[in-house]
Chimera marker file (.cmm) of the C-alpha trace (Angstrom):
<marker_set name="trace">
<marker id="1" x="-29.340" y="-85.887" z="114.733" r="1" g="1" b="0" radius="0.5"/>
<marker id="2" x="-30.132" y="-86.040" z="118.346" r="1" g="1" b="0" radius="0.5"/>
<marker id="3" x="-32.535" y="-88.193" z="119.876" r="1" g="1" b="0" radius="0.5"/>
<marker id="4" x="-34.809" y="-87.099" z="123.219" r="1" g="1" b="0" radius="0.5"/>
<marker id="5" x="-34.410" y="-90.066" z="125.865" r="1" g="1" b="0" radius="0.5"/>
<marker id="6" x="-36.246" y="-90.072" z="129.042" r="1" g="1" b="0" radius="0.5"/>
<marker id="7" x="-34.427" y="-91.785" z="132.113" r="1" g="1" b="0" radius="0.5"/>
<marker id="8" x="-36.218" y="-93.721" z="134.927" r="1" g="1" b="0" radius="0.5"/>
<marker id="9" x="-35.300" y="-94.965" z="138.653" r="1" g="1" b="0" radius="0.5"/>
<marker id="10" x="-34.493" y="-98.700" z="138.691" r="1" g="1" b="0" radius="0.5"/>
<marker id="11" x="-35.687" y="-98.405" z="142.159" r="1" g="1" b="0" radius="0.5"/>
<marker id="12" x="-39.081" y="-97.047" z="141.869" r="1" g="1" b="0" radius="0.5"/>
<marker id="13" x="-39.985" y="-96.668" z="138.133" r="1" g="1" b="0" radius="0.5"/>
<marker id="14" x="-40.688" y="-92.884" z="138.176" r="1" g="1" b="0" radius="0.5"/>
<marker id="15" x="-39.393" y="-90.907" z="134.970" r="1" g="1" b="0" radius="0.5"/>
<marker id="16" x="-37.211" y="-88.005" z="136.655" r="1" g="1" b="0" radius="0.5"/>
<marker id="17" x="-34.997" y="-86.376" z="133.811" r="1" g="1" b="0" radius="0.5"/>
<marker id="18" x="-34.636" y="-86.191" z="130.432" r="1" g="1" b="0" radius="0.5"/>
<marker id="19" x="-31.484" y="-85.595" z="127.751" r="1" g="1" b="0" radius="0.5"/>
<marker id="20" x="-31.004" y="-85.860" z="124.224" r="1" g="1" b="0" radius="0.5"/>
<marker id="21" x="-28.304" y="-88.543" z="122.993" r="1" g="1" b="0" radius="0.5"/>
<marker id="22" x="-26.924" y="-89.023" z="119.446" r="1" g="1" b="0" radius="0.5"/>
<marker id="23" x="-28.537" y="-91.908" z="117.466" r="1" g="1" b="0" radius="0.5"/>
<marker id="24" x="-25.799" y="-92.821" z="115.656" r="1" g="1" b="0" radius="0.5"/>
<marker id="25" x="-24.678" y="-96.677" z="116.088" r="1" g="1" b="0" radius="0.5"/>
<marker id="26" x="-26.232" y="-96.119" z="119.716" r="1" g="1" b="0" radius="0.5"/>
<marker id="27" x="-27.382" y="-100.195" z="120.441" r="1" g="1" b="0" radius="0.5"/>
<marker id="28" x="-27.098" y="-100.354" z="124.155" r="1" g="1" b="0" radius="0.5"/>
<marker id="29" x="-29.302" y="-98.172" z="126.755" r="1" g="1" b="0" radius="0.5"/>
<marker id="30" x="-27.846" y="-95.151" z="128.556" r="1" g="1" b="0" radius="0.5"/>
<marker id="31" x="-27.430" y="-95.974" z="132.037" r="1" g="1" b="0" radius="0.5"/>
<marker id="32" x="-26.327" y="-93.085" z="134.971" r="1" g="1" b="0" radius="0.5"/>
<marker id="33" x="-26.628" y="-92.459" z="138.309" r="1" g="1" b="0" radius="0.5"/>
<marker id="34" x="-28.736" y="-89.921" z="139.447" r="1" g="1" b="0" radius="0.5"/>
<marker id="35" x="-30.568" y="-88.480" z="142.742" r="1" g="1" b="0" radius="0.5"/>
<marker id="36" x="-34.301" y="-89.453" z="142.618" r="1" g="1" b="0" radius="0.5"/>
<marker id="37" x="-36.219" y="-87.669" z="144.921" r="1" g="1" b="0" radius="0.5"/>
<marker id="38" x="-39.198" y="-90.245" z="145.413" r="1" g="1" b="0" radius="0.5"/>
<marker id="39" x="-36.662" y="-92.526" z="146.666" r="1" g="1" b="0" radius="0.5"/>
<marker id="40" x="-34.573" y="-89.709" z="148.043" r="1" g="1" b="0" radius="0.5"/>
<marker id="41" x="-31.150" y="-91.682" z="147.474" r="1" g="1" b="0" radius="0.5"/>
<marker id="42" x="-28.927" y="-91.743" z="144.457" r="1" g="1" b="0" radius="0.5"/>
<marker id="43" x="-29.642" y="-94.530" z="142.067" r="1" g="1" b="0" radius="0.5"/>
<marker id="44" x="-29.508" y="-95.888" z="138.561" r="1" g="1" b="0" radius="0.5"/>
<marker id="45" x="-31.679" y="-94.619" z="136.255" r="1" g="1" b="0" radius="0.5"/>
<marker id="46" x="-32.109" y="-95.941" z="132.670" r="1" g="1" b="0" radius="0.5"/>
<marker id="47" x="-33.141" y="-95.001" z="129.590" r="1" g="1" b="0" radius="0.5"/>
<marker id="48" x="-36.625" y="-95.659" z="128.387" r="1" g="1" b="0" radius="0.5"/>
<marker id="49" x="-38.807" y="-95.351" z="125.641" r="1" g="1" b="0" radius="0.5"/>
<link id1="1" id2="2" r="1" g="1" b="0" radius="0.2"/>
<link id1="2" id2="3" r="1" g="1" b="0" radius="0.2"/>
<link id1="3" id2="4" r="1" g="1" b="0" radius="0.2"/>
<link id1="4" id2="5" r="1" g="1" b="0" radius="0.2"/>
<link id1="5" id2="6" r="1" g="1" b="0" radius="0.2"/>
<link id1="6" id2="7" r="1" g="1" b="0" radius="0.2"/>
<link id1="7" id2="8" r="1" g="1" b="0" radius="0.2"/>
<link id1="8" id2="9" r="1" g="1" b="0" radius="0.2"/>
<link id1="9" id2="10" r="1" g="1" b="0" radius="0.2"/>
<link id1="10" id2="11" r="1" g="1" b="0" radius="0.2"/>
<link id1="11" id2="12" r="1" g="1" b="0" radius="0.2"/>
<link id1="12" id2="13" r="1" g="1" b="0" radius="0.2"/>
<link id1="13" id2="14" r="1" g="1" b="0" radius="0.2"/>
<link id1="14" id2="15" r="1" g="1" b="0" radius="0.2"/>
<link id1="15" id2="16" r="1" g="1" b="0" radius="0.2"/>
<link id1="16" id2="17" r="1" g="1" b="0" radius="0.2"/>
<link id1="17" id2="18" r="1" g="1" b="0" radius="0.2"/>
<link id1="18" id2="19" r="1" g="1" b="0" radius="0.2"/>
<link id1="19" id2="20" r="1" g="1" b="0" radius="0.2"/>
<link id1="20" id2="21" r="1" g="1" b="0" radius="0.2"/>
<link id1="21" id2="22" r="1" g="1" b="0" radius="0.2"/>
<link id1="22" id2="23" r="1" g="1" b="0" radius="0.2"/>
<link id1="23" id2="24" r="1" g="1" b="0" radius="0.2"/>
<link id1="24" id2="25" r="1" g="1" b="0" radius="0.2"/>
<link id1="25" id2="26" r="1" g="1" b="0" radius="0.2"/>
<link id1="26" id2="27" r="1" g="1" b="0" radius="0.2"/>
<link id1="27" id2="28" r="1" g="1" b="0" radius="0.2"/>
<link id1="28" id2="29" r="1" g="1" b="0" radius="0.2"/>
<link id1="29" id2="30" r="1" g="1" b="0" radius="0.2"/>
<link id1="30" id2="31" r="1" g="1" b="0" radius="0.2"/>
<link id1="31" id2="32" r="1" g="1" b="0" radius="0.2"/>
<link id1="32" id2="33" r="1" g="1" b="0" radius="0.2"/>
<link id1="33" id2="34" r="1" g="1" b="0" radius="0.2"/>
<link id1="34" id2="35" r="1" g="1" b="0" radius="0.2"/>
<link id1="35" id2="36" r="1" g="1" b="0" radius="0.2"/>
<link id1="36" id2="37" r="1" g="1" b="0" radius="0.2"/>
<link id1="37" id2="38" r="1" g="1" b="0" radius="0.2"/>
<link id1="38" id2="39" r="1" g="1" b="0" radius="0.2"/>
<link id1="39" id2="40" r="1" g="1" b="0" radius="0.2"/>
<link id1="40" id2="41" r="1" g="1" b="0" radius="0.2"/>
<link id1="41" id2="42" r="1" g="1" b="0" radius="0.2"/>
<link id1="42" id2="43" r="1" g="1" b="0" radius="0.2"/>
<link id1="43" id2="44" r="1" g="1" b="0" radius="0.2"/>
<link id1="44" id2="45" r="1" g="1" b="0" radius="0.2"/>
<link id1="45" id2="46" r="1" g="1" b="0" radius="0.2"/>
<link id1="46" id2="47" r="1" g="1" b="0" radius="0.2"/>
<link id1="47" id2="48" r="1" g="1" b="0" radius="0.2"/>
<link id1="48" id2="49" r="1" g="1" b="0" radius="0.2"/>
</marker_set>
């Protein structure tokens, strides 16, 4: 079953995107790179609660 996840900036904090991951034995948090356009740069954003 898939799970909603909501990823934030590293940089800044701000919640930009969302996706939906799969659950299953999932233990570590999703980490990409993304634009944010608060801090109009590419950075990492990671998954929150």
């Amino acid at each position: 079953m898939a799970k909603k996840i909501t990823l934030a900036c590293s940089e800044c904090g701000s919640r930009n995107y969302s996706s939906t991951a799969n659950q299953e034995n999932q233990t570590e948090r999703r980490v990409l790179k993304k634009f944010c356009k608060n801090c109009n740069a590419h950075t990492v954003h990671r998954e929150t609660k």
